[in-house]
C-alpha positions in Angstrom: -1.1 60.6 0.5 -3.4 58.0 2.0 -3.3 54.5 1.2 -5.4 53.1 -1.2 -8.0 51.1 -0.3 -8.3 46.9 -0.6 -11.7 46.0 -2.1 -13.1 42.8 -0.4 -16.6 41.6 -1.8 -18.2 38.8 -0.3 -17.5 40.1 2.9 -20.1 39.1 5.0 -19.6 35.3 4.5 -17.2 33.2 7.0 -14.0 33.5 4.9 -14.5 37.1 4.3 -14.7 38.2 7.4 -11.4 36.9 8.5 -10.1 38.4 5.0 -11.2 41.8 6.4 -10.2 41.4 9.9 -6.8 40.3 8.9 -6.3 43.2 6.6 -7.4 45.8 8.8 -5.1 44.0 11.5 -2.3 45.0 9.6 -3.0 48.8 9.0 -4.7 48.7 5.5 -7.9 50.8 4.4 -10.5 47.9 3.6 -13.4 48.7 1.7 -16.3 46.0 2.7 -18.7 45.3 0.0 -22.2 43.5 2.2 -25.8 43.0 1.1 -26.4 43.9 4.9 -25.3 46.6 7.2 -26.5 45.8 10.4 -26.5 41.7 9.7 -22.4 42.1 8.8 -21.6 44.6 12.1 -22.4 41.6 14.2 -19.9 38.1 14.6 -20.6 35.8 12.3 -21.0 32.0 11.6 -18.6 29.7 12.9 -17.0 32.8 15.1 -16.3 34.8 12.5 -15.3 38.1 13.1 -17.8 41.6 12.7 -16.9 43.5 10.1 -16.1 46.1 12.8 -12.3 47.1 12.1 -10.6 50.7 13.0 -9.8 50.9 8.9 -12.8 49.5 7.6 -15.4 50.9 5.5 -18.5 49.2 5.1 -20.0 49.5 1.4 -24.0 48.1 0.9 -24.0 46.7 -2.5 -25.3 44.1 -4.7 -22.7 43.0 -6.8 -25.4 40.5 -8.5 -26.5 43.6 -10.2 -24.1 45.3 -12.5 -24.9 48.4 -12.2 -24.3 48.6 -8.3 -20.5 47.3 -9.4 -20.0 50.7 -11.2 -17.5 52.8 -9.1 -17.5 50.3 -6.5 -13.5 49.7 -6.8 -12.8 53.2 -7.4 -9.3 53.9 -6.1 -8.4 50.5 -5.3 -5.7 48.2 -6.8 -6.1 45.6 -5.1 -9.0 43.5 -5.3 -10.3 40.0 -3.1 -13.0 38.1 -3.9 -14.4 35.6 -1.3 -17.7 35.5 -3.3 -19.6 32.7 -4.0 -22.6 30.3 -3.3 -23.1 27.5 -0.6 -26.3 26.9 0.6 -27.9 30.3 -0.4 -30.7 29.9 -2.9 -28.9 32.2 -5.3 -28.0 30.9 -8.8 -24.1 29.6 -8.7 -23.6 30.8 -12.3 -25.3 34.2 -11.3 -22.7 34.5 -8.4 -19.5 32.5 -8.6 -19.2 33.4 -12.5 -21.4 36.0 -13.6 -21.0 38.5 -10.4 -17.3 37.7 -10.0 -16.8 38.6 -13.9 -18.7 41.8 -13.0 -16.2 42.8 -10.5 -13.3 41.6 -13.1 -14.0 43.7 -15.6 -14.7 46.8 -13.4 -11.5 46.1 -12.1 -10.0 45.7 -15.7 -11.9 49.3 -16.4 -10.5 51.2 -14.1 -6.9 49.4 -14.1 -6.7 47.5 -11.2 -3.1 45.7 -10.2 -4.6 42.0 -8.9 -7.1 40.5 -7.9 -7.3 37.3 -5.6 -10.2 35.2 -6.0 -10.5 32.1 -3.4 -11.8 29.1 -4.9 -12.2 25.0 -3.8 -9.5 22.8 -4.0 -9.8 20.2 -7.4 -13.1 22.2 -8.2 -12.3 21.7 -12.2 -12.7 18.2 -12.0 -16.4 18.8 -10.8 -19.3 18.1 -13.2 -21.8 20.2 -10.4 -22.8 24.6 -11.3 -20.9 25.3 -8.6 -18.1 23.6 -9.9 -18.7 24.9 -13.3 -19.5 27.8 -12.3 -15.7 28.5 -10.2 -13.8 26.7 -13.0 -15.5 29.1 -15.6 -14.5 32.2 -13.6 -10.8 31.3 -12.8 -10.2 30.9 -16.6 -11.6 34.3 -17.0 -9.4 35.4 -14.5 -6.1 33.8 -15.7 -6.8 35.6 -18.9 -7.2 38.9 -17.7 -5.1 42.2 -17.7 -5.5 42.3 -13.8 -3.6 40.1 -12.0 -5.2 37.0 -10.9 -3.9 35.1 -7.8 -6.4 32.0 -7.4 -5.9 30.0 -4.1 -7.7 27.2 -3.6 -8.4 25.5 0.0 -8.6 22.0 0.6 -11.2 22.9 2.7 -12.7 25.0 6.1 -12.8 24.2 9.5 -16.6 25.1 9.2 -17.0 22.1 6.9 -15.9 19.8 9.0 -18.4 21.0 12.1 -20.9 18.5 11.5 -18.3 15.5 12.4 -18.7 17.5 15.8 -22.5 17.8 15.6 -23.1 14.1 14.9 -20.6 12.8 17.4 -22.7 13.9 20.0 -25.5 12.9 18.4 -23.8 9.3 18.5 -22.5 8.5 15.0 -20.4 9.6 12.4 -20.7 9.7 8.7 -17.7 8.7 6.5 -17.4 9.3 2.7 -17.1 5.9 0.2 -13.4 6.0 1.0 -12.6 7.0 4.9 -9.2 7.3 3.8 -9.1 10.0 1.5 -7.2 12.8 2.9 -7.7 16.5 2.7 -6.0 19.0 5.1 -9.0 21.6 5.9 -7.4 25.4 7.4 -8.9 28.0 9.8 -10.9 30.7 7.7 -7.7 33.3 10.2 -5.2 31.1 8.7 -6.4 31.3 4.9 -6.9 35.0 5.4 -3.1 35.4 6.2 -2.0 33.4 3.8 -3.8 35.4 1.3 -3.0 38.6 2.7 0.6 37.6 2.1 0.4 36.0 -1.5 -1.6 39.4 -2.5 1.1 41.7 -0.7 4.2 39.8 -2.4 5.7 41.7 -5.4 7.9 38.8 -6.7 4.5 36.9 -7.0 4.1 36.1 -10.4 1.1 38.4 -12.9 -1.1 34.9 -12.7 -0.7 32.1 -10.4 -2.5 29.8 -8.5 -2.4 28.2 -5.4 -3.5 24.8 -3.4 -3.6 25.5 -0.2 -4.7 23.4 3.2 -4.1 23.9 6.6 -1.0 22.1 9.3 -2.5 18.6 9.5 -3.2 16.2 6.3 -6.0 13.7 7.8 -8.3 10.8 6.7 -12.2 11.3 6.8 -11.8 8.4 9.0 -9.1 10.2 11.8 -11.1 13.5 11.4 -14.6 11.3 13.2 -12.2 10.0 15.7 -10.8 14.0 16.6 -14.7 14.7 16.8 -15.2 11.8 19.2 -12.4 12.4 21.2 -13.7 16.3 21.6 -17.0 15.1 22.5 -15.9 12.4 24.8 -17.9 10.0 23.2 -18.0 6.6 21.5 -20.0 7.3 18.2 -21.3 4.1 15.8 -19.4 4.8 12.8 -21.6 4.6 9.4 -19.9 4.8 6.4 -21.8 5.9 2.8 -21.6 3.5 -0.4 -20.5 5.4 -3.2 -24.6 4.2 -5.2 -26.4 5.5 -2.1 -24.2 9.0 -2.1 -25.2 8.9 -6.4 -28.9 8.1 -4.9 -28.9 11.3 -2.5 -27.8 13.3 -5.6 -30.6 12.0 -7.5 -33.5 12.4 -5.0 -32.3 16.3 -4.7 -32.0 16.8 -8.5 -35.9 15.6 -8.4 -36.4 18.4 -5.4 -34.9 21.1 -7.1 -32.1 22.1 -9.2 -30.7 24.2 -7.0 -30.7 21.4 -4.3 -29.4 19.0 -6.8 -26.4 21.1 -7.9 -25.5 21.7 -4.4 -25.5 18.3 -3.7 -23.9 17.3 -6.4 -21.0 19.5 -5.1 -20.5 18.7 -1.8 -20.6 14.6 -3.0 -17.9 15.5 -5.7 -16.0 17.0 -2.5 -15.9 13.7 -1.0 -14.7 11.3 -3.3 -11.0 11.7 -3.0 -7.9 13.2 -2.0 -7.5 17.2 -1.5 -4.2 18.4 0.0 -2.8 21.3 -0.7 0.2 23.1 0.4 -0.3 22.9 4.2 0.2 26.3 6.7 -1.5 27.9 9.2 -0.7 27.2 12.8 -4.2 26.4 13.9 -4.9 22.8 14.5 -8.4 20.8 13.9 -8.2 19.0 17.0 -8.1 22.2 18.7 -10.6 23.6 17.2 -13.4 20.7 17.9 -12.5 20.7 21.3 -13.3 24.6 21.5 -16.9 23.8 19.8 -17.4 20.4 21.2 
């Protein structure tokens, strides 16, 4: 009897690439669930893999619309959901809560086993949507029939490319407190470690994990790995915590959707987020690859 397929939505964005790539790496039947066909056959940001595997079926949806969710997990019991919003213009609460709870309760319909659901790191102590909008969807999760496995990363390598892009611009920008200290992972490293916390039957019905990647690191020895990639000497300016409030409020007064998002990524730098570190791939390494 073939093997039942793994539902991955959000897909096409960095993390769910690597989700799908590592899946299909190890022999499973991965069901893709993209807005765009020909956009998610290609590599993606930040050298993220195509959505090109041996095993993998590509599925054109729009899980923002409930009726398009109908079916969609049909003969799957395991679920993952990499599916949220960054900088798209997209409501958060219409995707990180509202199309996420559509895929729950699909998945609650037709009797799915677990689903994971990849989050951010200390997100419920955030005031932003985005923030809201995550927290408000985990709690769903928890208290659902289907298995929820919630890992939250301290952070991507992706984030942390603009360290590399100002370097060689010649400065650096450092959060209020240069030494806080997260420990950001590789979008291949997160995948594996979900890919294993979904395929472990002693994991608990519910559970949730932090997660980060080898190295724990201050804001302030992260600019240094970018200057040392770039080979350069960059002035070093570092934000007061009223003038990162004062960018906030200049993009709530350009939008609300630009104010939220930057409410979110300020949040995100004003202290500590470690989780449990793995992975074996290194920061340093990767700036100097993209330096």
């Amino acid at each position: 009897m073939p093997e039942h397929p793994i539902t991955v939505v959000g897909a096409s964005g960095y993390l769910g690439r690597y989700i799908v790539a590592e899946l299909d790496a190890r022999g499973h039947r991965v069901r893709a669930v993209v807005r765009d066909l020909t956009r998610s056959a290609q590599p993606g940001p930040h050298g993220s893999p195509a959505l090109c595997g041996a095993g993998t079926e590509l599925v054109r949806a729009d899980v923002t619309v409930p009726g398009q969710v109908t079916g969609l997990l049909d003969g799957s019991r395991r679920v993952f959901s990499a599916l949220g919003v960054t900088r798209q213009k997209a409501s958060p609460w219409d995707v990180d809560f509202r199309a996420n709870l559509t895929i729950l309760r699909e998945a609650e319909r037709i009797g799915v086993e677990s689903m994971l659901y990849v989050g951010v790191l200390g997100v419920e102590r955030g005031t932003s949507l985005v923030a809201r909008s995550k927290t408000a969807f985990a709690a769903a999760l928890e208290s659902s029939s289907v298995g929820g496995q919630i890992v939250n990363p301290s952070g991507y390598f992706s984030d942390m490319a603009s360290y590399v892009t100002l370097a060689r611009r010649g400065f650096v920008i450092l959060p209020p407190d240069p030494d806080m200290r997260l420990n950001p992972i590789h979008g291949a490293d997160l995948a594996a470690f979900c890919a294993d916390l979904s395929g472990n039957q002693s994991v608990p019905h519910s559970i949730r994990v932090e997660v980060g990647g080898p190295d724990v690191l201050t804001a302030r020895e992260i600019s240094q790995l970018a200057a040392d990639a770039t080979g350069t000497r960059p002035h070093t300016l570092r934000i007061p915590r009223r003038l990162l409030n004062g960018a906030v409020w200049t993009a709530t007064r350009i939008s609300e959707r630009h104010g939220n998002l930057a409410r979110f990524f300020a949040e995100a730098r004003t202290g500590d987020a470690v989780g449990r570190c793995t992975g074996t791939r290194h920061l340093s390494d990767w700036f100097q690859e993209i330096a």
